[in-house]
MARTIKOL-38579 format. One line per 4 residues: number of its first residue (from 1); their letters; for each residue x, y, z of C-alpha. Coordinates in Angstrom, 3 decimals. Example, Ala and Ser with C-alpha at 12.3 -4.5 7.8 and 13.67 -1.06 7.14 Angstrom:
2
1) as) 12.300/-4.500/7.800 | 13.670/-1.060/7.140
END
This chain:
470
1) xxxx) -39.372/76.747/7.969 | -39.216/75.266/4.370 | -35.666/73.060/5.834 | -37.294/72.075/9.009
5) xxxx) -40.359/70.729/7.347 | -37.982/68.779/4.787 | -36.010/67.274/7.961 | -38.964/66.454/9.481
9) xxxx) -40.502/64.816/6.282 | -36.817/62.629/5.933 | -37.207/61.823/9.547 | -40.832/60.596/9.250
13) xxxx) -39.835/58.547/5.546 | -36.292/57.132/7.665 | -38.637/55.805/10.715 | -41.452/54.445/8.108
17) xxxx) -38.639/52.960/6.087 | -36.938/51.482/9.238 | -40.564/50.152/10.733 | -40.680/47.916/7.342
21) xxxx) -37.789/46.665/7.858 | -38.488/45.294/10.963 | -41.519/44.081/10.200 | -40.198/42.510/6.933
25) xxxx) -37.894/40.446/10.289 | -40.241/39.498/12.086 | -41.137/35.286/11.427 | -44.407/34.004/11.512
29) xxxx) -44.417/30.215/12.805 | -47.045/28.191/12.864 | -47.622/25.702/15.586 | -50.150/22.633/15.208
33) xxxx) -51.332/21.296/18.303 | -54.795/19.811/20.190 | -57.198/21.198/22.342 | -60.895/21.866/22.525
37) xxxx) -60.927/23.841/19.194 | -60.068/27.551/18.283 | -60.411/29.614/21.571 | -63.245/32.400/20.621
41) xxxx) -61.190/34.797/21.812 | -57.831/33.701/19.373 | -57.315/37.346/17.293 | -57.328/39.024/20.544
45) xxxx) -55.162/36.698/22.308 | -52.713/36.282/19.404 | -52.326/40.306/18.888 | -51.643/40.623/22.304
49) xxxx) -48.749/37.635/22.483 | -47.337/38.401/19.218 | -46.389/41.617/20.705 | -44.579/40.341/23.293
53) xxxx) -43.093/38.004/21.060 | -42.027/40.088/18.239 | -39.788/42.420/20.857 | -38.301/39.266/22.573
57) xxxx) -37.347/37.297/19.417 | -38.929/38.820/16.623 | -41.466/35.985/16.162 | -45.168/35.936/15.367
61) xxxx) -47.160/32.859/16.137 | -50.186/31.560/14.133 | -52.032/28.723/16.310 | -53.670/26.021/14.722
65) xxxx) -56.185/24.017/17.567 | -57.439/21.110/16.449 | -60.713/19.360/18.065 | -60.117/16.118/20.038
69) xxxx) -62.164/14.394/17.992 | -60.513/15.435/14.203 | -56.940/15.828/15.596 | -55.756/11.951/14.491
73) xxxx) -56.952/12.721/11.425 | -56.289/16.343/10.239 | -52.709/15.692/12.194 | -51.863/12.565/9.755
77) xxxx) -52.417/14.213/6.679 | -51.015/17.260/7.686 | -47.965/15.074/8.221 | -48.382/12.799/5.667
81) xxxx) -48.611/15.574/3.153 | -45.609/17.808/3.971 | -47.990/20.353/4.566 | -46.741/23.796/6.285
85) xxxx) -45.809/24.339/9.853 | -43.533/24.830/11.956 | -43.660/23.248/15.180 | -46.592/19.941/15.904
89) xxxx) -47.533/18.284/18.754 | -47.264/14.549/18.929 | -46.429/11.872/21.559 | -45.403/8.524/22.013
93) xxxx) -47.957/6.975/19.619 | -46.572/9.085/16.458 | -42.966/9.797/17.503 | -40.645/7.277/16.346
97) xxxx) -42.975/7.047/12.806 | -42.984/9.947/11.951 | -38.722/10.468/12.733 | -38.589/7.813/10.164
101) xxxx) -41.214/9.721/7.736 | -38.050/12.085/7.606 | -40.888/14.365/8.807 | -39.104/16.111/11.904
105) xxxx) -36.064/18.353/11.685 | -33.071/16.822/13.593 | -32.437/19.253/17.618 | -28.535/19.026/17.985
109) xxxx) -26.789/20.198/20.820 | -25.417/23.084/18.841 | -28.887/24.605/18.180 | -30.053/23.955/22.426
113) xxxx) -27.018/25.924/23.294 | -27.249/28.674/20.857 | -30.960/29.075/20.621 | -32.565/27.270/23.890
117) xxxx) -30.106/27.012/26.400 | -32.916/27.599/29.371 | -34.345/24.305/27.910 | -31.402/22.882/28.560
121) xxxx) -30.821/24.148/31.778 | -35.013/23.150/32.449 | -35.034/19.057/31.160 | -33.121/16.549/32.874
125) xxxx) -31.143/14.510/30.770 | -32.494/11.363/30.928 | -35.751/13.011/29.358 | -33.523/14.024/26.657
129) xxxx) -32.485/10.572/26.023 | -36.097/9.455/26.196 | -36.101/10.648/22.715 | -33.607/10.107/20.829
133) xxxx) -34.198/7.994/17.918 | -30.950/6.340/16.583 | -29.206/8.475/19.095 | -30.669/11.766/17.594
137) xxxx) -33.362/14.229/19.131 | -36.025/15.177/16.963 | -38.529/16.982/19.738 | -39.035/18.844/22.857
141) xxxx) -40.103/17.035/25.975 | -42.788/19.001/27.840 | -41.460/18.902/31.625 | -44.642/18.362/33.276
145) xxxx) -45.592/14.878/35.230 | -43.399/13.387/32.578 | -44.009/10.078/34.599 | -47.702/8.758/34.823
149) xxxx) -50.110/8.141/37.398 | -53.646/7.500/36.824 | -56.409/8.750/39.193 | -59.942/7.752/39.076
153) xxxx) -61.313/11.670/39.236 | -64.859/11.452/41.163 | -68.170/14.199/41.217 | -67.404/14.328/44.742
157) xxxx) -70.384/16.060/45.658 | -72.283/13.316/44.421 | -70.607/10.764/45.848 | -71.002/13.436/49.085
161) xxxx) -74.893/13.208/48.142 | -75.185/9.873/48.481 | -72.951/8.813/51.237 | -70.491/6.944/49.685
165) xxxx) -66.301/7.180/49.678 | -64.330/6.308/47.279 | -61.160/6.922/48.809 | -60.024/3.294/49.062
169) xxxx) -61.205/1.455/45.541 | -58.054/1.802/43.386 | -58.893/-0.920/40.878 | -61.641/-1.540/38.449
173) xxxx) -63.376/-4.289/40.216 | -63.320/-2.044/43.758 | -65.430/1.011/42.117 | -68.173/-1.285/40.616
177) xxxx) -70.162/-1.387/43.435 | -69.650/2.661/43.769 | -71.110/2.905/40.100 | -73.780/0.725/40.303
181) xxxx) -75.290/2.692/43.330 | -74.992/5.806/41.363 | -76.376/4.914/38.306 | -79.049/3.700/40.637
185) xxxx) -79.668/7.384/41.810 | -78.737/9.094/38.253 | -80.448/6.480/35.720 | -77.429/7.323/33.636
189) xxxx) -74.100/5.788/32.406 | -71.636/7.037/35.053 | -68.270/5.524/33.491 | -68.956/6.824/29.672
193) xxxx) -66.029/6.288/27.078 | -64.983/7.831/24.487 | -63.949/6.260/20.872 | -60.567/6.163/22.415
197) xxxx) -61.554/4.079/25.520 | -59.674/2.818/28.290 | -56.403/2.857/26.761 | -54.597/3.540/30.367
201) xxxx) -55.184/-0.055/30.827 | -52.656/-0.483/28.212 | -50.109/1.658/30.875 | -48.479/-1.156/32.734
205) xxxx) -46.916/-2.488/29.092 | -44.197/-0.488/27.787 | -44.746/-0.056/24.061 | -41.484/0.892/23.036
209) xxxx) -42.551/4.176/21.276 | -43.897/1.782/18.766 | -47.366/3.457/18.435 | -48.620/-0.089/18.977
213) xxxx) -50.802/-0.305/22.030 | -50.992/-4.300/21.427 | -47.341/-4.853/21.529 | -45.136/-4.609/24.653
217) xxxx) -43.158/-5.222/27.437 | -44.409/-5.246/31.382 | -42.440/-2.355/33.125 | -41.132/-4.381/35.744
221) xxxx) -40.397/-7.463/33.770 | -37.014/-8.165/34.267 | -36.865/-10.651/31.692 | -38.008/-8.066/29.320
225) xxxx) -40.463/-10.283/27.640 | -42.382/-8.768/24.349 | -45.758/-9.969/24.473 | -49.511/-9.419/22.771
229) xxxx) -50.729/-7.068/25.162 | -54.584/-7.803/24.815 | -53.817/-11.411/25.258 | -52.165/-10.942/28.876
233) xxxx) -54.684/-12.216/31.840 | -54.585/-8.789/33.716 | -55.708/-7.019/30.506 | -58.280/-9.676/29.822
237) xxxx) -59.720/-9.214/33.062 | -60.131/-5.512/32.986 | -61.558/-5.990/29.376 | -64.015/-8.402/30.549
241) xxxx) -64.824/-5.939/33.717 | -65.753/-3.215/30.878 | -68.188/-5.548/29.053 | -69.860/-6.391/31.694
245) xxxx) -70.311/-2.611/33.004 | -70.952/-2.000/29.362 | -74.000/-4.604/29.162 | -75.273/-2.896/32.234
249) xxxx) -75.633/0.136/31.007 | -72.664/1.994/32.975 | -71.077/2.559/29.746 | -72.467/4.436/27.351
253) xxxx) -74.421/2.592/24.500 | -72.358/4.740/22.003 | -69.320/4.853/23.364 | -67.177/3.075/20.415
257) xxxx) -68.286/6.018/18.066 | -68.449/8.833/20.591 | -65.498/10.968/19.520 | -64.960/13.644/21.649
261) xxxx) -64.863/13.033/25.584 | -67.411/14.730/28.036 | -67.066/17.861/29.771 | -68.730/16.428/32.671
265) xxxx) -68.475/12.422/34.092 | -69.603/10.991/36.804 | -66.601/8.701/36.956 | -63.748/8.723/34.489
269) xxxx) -60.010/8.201/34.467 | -57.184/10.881/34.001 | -53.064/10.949/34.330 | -51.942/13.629/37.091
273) xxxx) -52.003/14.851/40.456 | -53.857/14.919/43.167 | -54.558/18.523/43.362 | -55.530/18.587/39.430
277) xxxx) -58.913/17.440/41.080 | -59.228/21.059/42.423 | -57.453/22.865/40.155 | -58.161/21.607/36.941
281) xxxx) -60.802/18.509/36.868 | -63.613/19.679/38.892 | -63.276/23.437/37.461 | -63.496/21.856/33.807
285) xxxx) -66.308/19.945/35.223 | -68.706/22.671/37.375 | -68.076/20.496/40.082 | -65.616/19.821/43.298
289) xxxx) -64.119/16.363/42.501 | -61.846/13.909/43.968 | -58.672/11.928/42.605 | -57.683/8.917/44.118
293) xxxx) -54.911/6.666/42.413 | -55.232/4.009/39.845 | -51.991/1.786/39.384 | -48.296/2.606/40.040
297) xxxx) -46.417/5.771/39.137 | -44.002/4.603/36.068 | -41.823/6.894/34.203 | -40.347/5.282/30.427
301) xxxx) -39.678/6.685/27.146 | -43.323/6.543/26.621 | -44.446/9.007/29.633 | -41.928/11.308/28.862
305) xxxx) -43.055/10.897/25.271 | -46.572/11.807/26.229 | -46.250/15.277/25.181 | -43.984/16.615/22.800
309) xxxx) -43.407/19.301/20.568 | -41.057/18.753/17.033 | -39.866/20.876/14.559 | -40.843/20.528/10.846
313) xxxx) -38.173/19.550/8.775 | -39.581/22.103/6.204 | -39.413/24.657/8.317 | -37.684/27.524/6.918
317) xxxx) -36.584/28.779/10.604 | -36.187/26.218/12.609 | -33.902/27.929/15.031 | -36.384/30.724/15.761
321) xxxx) -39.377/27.562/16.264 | -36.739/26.426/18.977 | -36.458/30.030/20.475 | -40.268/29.778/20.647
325) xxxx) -40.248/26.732/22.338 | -37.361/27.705/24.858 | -39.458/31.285/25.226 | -42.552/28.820/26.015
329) xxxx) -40.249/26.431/28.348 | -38.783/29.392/30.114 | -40.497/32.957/30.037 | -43.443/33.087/32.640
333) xxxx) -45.551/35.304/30.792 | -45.148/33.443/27.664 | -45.794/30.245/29.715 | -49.142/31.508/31.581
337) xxxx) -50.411/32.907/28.402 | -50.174/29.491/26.361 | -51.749/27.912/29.264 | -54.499/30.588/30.680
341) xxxx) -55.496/32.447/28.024 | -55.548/35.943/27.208 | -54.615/38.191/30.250 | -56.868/41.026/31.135
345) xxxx) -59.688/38.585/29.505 | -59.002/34.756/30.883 | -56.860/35.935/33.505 | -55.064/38.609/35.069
349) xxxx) -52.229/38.669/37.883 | -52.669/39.761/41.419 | -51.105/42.020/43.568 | -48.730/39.082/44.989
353) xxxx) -48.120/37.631/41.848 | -49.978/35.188/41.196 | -52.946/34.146/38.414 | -56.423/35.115/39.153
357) xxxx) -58.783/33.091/36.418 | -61.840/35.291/35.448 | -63.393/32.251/33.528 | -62.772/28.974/32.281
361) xxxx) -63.184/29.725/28.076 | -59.526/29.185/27.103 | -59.588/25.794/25.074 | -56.126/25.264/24.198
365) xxxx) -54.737/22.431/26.225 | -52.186/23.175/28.652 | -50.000/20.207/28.697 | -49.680/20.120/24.862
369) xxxx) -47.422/23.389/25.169 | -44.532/23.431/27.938 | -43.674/22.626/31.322 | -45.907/22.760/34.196
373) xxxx) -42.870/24.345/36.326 | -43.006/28.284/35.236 | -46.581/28.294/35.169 | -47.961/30.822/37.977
377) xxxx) -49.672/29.558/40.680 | -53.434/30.290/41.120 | -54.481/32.326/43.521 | -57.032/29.806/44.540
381) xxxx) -54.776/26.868/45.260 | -53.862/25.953/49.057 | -50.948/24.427/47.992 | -48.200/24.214/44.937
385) xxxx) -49.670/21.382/43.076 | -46.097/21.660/40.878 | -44.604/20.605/43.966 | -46.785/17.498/43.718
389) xxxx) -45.802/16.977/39.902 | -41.966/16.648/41.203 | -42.179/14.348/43.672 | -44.658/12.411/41.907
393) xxxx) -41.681/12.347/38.645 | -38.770/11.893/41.377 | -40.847/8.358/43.487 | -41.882/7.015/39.555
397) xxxx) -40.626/3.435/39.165 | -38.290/3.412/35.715 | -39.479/0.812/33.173 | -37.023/-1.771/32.506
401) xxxx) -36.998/-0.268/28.983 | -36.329/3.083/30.034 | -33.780/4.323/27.166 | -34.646/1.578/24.611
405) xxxx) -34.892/2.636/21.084 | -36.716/0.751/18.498 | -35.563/0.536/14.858 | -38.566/-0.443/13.117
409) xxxx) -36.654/-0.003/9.536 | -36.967/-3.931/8.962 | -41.044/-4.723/10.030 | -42.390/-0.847/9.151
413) xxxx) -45.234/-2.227/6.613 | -45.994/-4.810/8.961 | -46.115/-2.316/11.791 | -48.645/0.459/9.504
417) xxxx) -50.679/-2.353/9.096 | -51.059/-3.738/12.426 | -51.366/-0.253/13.860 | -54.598/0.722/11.542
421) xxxx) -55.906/-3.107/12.674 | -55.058/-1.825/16.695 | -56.972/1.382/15.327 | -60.182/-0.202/13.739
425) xxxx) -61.027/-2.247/17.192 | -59.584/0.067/19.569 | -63.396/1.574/19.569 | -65.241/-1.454/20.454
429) xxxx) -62.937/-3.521/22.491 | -61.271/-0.652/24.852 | -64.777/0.579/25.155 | -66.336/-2.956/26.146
433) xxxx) -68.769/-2.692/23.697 | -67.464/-6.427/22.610 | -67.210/-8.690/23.975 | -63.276/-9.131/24.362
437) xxxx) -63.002/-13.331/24.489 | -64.276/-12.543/20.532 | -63.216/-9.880/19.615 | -59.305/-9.659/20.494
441) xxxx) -58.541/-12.863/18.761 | -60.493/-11.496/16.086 | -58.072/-8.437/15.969 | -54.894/-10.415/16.897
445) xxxx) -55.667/-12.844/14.247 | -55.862/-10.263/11.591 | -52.463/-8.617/12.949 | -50.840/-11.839/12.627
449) xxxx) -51.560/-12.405/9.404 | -50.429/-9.238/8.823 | -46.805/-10.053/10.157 | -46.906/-9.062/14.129
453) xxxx) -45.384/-12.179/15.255 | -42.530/-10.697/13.132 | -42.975/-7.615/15.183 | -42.615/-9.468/17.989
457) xxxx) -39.604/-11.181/17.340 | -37.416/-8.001/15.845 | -38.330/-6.603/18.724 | -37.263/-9.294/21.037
461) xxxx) -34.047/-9.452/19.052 | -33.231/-6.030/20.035 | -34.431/-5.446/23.391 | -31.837/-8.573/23.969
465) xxxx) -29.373/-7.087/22.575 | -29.509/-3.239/24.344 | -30.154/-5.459/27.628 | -27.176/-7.444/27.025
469) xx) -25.039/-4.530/26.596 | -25.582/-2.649/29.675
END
């Protein structure tokens, strides 16, 4: 008795010992990214996917979701700081700046084909190249409608309610009419902005990753012609379209210090897919809603830059961050509970496999995180809107500057400086709170002096240069 109750006793010590040890393996990595906040049910969530995590590559993930409305901020200094993480979200308008921070830890080929080879396998190539940044890769593309369209997304049941269609106004100056009769009904502003405004006006220009909204190139100008953005007569006419809705009172009265963007608009403007209007838009909204298409679909290093995911160059394991990230990419569990939420809480699956949403709480947001393409479907969608993302990416038109890299080593004070000019008007004149025939030449003046014309031409310099060697 007295030697089985010792070899039970080692036993019981070995397996206590050995538990520690794997424990003491497992990584925590911690992941910055936006959304609507902290989901309320996070602890739960995260104990349940750390689980599954832990067995498949011995990681444990610690979220950090920042509000809409803080995430410029908090994500700067958290940058601009070296504070800890892991793996941050960024796009197109932080990219390329912070590569040359030295903030980002260099993705070689070596570490995709020994730690994410399904991401390999998953992103076309050209997104790869999309970017690189003196010919290295410093993030993950999200596959998703990595080329944009914009839809003007509708309350359809009150356009319904009041007889009118929307189906055929695909500019600015064709939906005036449509808003003015509603605010007529509602007595409210119908096309409210945000702080942010209506930067997809900005979308025709290609802004060579520079994070300079103001600068750019048209997408199909085969002359490749930098420009002042703001100054170019289709941007000045939208701008003066938005003033004027603004002094009637379709705009919002605060809109150049509203931060965060409403759950619900009458009106507002969105990059996706059709079916997002009854899969994602109207849901969000507690109402069935209609998309109908605003400008061309254009894919550039921008688009595919509009969601990314990089790896800190602090990080202390950067090739388990990329296993996360390939796990994310690749592993349909993973991937529905990033974007749905806890399962058995947000969501659970049905009996032919597919997602059954039991509410709409989950406040991370879904395109910050992975592709679009192992996602399960819902069980309430009549068709695979996915299928719609694809075609959508496959029919985009390719800026003339798709693959263009911008060294910005010789003009990067003038650049800071002209961005945080960009930055201190961007809430008045995308909102049309001003009036843009003062204000822009206000703003532009101030970014000259503060070297943009140089901007301009180092830019020009190289653009010729990559176009002459093709």
């Amino acid at each position: 008795m007295k030697k089985t109750l010792a070899l039970l006793l080692s036993a019981l010590m070995l397996l206590a010992l050995t538990g520690a040890a794997l424990a003491d393996d497992v990584v925590t990595l911690k992941w910055v990214t936006v959304g609507s906040g902290m989901p309320a049910n996070y602890e739960s969530w995260q104990q349940k996917i750390n689980a599954y995590l832990e067995e498949k590559i011995g990681v444990h993930i610690d979220m950090e979701v920042i509000s809409w409305g803080d995430w410029d901020n908090r994500r700067n200094v958290i940058v601009n700081t070296n504070e800890a993480y892991d793996i941050i979200f960024g796009n197109d308008g932080t990219y390329v700046n912070d590569v040359t921070l030295g903030a980002y830890a260099e993705i070689t080929e070596e570490m995709l084909k020994e730690n994410a080879p399904g991401l390999l396998e998953l992103i076309p190539a050209d997104y790869w190249d999309a970017c690189r940044v003196n010919g290295a890769i410093y993030a993950v593309p999200t596959y998703k409608d990595s080329s944009m369209t914009n839809y003007f997304v509708w309350d359809k049941d009150l356009l319904d309610a009041n007889g009118l269609d929307a189906s055929q106004a695909h500019d600015l100056e064709a939906i005036e009419p449509i808003l003015v009769a509603l605010k007529d009904k509602t007595s409210e502003a119908v096309y409210p902005q945000n702080s942010n405004g209506a930067s997809y006006l900005l979308s025709t220009y290609d802004s060579f990753s520079s994070g300079l909204p103001a600068i750019g190139v048209r997408y199909d100008d085969e002359e490749m012609k930098v420009v002042a953005t703001l100054e170019q007569e289709d941007i000045q006419a939208n701008l003066a379209i938005l003033h004027k809705w603004y002094g009637m009172g379709l705009i919002n009265a605060d809109a150049a210090t509203h931060a965060e963007s409403n759950k619900y608009n009458v009106c507002s403007v969105a990059q996706g897919w059709p079916y997002a209007a009854i899969s994602t838009w109207g849901p969000n909204m507690g109402v069935n809603a209609a998309a109908y298409q605003f400008g061309d679909t254009i894919v550039s290093n921008g688009t595919v830059q509009g969601s990314l995911n990089s790896i800190s160059i602090n990080s202390a394991h950067p090739d388990k961050a990329l296993q996360l990230l390939n796990l994310v990419n690749t592993d349909s569990y993973v991937r529905d509970s990033f974007y749905y939420g806890e399962e058995g809480y947000n969501w659970e699956y049905t009996a032919d496999g597919r997602v059954h949403k039991n509410n709409s709480e989950w406040t991370m947001a879904g395109y910050t995180q992975g592709t679009f393409f192992t996602t399960t479907q819902l069980d309430t969608e009549e068709v695979n809107q996915w299928e719609e993302v694809k075609a959508l990416n496959e029919a985009a038109t390719p800026s003339v500057l798709l693959g263009f890299f911008f060294d910005t080593a010789n003009v990067q004070d003038e650049l800071a400086s002209c961005i945080e000019i960009y930055n201190r008007y961007k809430g008045e004149v995308m909102t049309g709170t001003t009036d843009p025939t003062v204000s822009v030449p206000q703003m532009m003046d101030e970014m000259r002096a503060a070297g943009f014309d140089d901007i301009v031409a180092e830019a020009q310099t190289q653009i010729d240069a990559w176009k002459a060697s093709k």
